[in-house]
N, C-alpha and C positions, 0 to 999 in steps of 0.2 A: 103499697104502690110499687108498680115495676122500675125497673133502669130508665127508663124512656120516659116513664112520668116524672122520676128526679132531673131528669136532662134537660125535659118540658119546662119544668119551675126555672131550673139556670139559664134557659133561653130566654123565658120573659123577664128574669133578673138584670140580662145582659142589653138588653134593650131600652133601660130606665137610662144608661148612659150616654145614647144617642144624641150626637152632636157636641157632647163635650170630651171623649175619648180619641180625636182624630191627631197623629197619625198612628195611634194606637188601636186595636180591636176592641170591641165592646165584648165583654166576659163577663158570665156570671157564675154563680158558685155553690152548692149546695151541700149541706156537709149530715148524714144521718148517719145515727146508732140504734143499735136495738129498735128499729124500723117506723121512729121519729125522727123529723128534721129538728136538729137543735142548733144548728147556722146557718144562715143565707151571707149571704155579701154580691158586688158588683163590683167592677172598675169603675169607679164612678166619673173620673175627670185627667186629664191627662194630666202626669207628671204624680198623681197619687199613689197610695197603695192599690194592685191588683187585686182583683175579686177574691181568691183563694186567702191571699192574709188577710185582706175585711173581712172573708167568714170567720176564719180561726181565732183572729183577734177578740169577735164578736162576741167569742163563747166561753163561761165560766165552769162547763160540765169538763169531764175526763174523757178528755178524746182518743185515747187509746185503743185502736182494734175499730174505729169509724170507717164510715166511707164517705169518700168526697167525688160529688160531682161536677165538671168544671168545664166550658163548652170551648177551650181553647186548650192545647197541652199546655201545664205549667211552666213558666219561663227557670232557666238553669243561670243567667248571667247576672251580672251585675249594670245597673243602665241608672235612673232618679229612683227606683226604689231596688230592697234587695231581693234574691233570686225567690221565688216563689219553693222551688224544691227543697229550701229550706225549713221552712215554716212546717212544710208537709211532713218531712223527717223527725223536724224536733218534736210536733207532737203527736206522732208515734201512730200515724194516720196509717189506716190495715190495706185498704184498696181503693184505689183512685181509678173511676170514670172518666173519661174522655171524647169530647165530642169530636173534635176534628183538628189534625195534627197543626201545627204551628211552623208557616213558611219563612218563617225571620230565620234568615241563615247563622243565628247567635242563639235560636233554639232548634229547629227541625229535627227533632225525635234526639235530643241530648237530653230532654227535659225527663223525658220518659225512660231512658237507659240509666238516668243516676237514682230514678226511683226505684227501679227494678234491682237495681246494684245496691241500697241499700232495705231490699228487704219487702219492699210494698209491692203488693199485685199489682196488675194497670192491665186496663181492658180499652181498647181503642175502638173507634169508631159509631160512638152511639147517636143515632141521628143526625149523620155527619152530614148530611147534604144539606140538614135543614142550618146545620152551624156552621155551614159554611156559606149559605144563600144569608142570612144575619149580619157577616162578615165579608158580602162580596167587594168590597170597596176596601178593604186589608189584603184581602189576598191580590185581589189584582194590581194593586201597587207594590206589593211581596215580591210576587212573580212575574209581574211583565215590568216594572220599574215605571211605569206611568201612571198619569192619575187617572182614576176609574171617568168617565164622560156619561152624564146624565143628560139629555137633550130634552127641554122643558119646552113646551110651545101651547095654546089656546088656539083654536080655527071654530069657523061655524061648519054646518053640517055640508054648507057646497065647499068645505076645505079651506077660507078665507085666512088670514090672519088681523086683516084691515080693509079696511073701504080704499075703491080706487084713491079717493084724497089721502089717506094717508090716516084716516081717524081709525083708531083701534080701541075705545076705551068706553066700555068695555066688552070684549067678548065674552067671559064668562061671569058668572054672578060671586057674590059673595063667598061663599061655602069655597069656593076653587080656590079664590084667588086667597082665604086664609089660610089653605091647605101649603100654598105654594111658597108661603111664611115659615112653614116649617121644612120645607126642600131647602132654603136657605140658609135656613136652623143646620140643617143635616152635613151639608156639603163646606166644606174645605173654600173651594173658589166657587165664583159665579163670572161666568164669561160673556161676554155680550161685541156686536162691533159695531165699529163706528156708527153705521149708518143707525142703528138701533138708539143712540147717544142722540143723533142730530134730530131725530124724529120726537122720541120722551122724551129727553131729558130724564133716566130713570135716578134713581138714589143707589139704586141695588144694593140693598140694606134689609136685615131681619126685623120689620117694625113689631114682631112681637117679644122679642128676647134680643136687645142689639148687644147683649156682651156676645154673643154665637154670628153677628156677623160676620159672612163669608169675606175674606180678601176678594177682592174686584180686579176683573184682569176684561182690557180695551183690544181689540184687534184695529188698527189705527193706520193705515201701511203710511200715511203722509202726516201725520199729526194732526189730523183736522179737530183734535177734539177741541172745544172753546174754550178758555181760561175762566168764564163767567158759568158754567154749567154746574149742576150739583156735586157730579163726581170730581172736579178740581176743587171745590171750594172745600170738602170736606175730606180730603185727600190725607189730610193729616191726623184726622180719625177711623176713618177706614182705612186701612193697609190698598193700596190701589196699583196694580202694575199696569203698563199703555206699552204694549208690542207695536212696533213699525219699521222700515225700512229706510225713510228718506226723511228730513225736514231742518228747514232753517235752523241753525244754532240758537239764536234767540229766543226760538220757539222751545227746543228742548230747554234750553237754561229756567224759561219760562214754569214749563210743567216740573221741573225737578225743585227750584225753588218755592213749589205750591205742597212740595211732599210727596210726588209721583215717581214711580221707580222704574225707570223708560229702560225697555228691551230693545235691542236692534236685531231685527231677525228677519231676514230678507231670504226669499226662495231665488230659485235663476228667473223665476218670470217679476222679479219686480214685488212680490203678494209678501205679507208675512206670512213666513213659514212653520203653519202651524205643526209639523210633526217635531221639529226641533222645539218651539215653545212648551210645546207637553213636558219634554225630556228636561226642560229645565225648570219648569214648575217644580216639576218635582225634587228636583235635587232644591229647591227652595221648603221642601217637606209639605207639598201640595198633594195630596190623595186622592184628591177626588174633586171636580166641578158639575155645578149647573151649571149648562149650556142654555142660554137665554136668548141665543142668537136671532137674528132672520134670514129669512131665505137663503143667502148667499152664503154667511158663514156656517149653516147650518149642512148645506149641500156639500161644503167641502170638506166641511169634520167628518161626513157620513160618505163619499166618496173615497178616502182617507184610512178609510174602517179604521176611526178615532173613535165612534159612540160606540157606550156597551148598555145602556139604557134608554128609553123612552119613555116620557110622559105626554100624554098625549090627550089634553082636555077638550071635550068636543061641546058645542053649545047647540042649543036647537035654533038653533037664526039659518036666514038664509040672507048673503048680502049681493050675492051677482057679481059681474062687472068680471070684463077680460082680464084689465087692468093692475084687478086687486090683489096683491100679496098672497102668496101663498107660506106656508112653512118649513119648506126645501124648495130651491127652486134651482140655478143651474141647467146643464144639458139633459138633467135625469138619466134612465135607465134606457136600455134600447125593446128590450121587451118585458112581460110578467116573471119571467124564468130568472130575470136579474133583480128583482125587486130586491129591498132590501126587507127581508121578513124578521118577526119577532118571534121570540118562545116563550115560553114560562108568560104568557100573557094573564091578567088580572084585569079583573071590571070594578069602577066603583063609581058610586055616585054622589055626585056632590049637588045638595041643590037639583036642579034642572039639570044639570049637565056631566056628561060620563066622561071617567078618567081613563083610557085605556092606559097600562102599562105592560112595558116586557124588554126582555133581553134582544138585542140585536147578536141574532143568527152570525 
C-alpha cells in the first residue's frame, strides 16, 4: 500500500467519531511495520484518549523503527489527556505521516518540531485537503473563532418551503428527513427563530441518538417564545439558549426558571444581533450549528456572510402561491453577479428527493 492509502484508512478511521469528538477534531491513526498494519485507533469521544495513543496502546507487537499514520499533527500539550508526542517517542516509532497540520495555537507545528528533535522523520502534508475538508468545522472554529454555520432547509421544486397557510409537513420524504437526524447527531448547536417555534412547535432534538443532542439556540428579539411549547418544557434536558433584546422581567424570570439560558443581544436596529451571538456561542465552546431557520433568519445569517455550508433538500412537488414561504427571503440580491454561489458542491439522493450541498463562496 502507498502513503495515501495508509492516510486513506486514517480518514475513514477518523470519521467513526463523528458527532461525539466536538470541540475536538475527529482523528484517526494508523500504525505499520514491515508493510502490515498492526494498529488502528480513533479519537473516539471527547475528553478520551487521541487516536495515536488508542493505536499504540492497541498494540502488543515491537513497534520500534514503525510508521505511524495520523490525519491531524500529533498534540505536544497537556489538556484531559496526555501529549500524544509522547507515546510516539516512548515507543521508538521511526516516521510519522501527517495529514494536515494542527491550528490549536497549543500545537501548530510544536507537535511536529519535538518529533523531529527527538529523532523521528515526519513528512507533512499527505492528503491534506482531504483532512482538512473531514475537519472543516475544527479549523474554522481554530481559525476564525466562530462556529462553523450549516444552513439546513427542505423546498419543493417552485422553491416553497410551506403552503401559503403555513402547512409545511411534509416537504420531503422519509430518507431526508432521517438523514437530517444525523446533521443534528453532527453539529454542536441547532438554531432556529422564533417565528419557526410559533409555527412547529419543533423539539429540535436528535430522535435517533438523543445523548448527541444538539444544544438549541432561539433568536427570540421580544421573548415571544411560550412557556407551554416543547422547547421550554424540556429545557432542562436539552441545554437550550433564547437570544433577544427586550422583554418583561416576569417573563425572563419565567424562561430562566424553566432552565433557559437567556442572552440579551440587541443590534442598533432593535434585531438580535446575530454577529455578536456567534462570537459568544463560541466562547460557550459551540463549534458549529444547524441553522434550521426560515426565511428571515436565514436571509440575515447569509447576508452577514455567517453561513459556510449548505443543505439544501429539494422535493419534486409543486405548491404555487405568491404568498408561500420561501427559504431565504429578505431584500435579496440586486442582480445574478451577487448571488450567493456554492463550491465544492455534492448531489445525493435521498428517496425521491435530491440533496444539494456545498461551501458558500
Amino acid at each position: 500500500m502507498t502513503k495515501e492509502e495508509y492516510m486513506q484508512r486514517a480518514i475513514e478511521l477518523s470519521l467513526k467519531g463523528r458527532g461525539y469528538t466536538a470541540p475536538n477534531p475527529m482523528v484517526g491513526c494508523v500504525v505499520v511495520k514491515d508493510g502490515r498494519i498492526i494498529a488502528e485507533g480513533l479519537h473516539e469521544h471527547y475528553g478520551g484518549f487521541h487516536a495515536e495513543r488508542n493505536a499504540l496502546l492497541s498494540c502488543n507487537e515491537d513497534m520500534r523503527g514503525a510508521e505511524l499514520y495520523v490525519t491531524l499533527e500529533p498534540c505536544c500539550h497537556h489538556g484531559q489527556t496526555p501529549p500524544c508526542t509522547d507515546i510516539i517517542i516512548e515507543k521508538q516509532i521511526g516516521k510519522v505521516y501527517i495529514g494536515a497540520m494542527d491550528s490549536n495555537p497549543l500545537v501548530a507545528g510544536k507537535g511536529v518540531r519535538i518529533l523531529r528533535e527527538a529523532g523521528i522523520t515526519v513528512e507533512t502534508g499527505i492528503l491534506e485537503e482531504r483532512c482538512r475538508e473531514v475537519n472543516e468545522v475544527f479549523f474554522h472554529y481554530m481559525e476564525k473563532g466562530l462556529p462553523f454555520v450549516a444552513m439546513k432547509y427542505a423546498m419543493t421544486l417552485d422553491g416553497k418551503i410551506a403552503c401559503a397557510n403555513g402547512d409545511s409537513k411534509w416537504v420531503t420524504g422519509e430518507e431526508s428527513r432521517a438523514y437530517v437526524q444525523q446533521l443534528r447527531k453532527y453539529y454542536t448547536g441547532i438554531m432556529v427563530g422564533i417565528n419557526t417555534v410559533l409555527a412547529d412547535d419543533p423539539l429540535l432534538t436528535c430522535r435517533t441518538e438523543p445523548s448527541c443532542n444538539p444544544k438549541r439556540i432561539v433568536c427570540d428579539t421580544h421573548l415571544q417564545l411560550p412557556l407551554d411549547c416543547q422547547i421550554v418544557r424540556t429545557a432542562r434536558e436539552v441545554f437550550t439558549y433564547v437570544a433577544y433584546c427586550d422583554a418583561e422581567p416576569e417573563k425572563q424570570r419565567a424562561l430562566e426558571a424553566a432552565g433557559i439560558k437567556l442572552l440579551c443581544i440587541p443590534d442598533r436596529q432593535g434585531q438580535v444581533d446575530v454577529s455578536l451571538l456567534l462570537k459568544r456561542l463560541a466562547e460557550e465552546q459551540i463549534d458549529s450549528i444547524l441553522l434550521e431557520g426560515g426565511g428571515t433568519l436565514n436571509a440575515s445569517m447569509l447576508k452577514q456572510g455567517m453561513v459556510n455550508r449548505v443543505y439544501a433538500f429539494i422535493a419534486p412537488k409543486l405548491v404555487g402561491g405568491a404568498k408561500a414561504r420561501s427559504p431565504v427571503e429578505g431584500e435579496g440580491v440586486d442582480n445574478m453577479a451577487g448571488a450567493f454561489a456554492l463550491k465544492q458542491t455534492v448531489y445525493q439522493q435521498f428517496g425521491e428527493d435530491l440533496l444539494v450541498t456545498g461551501i458558500v463562496k
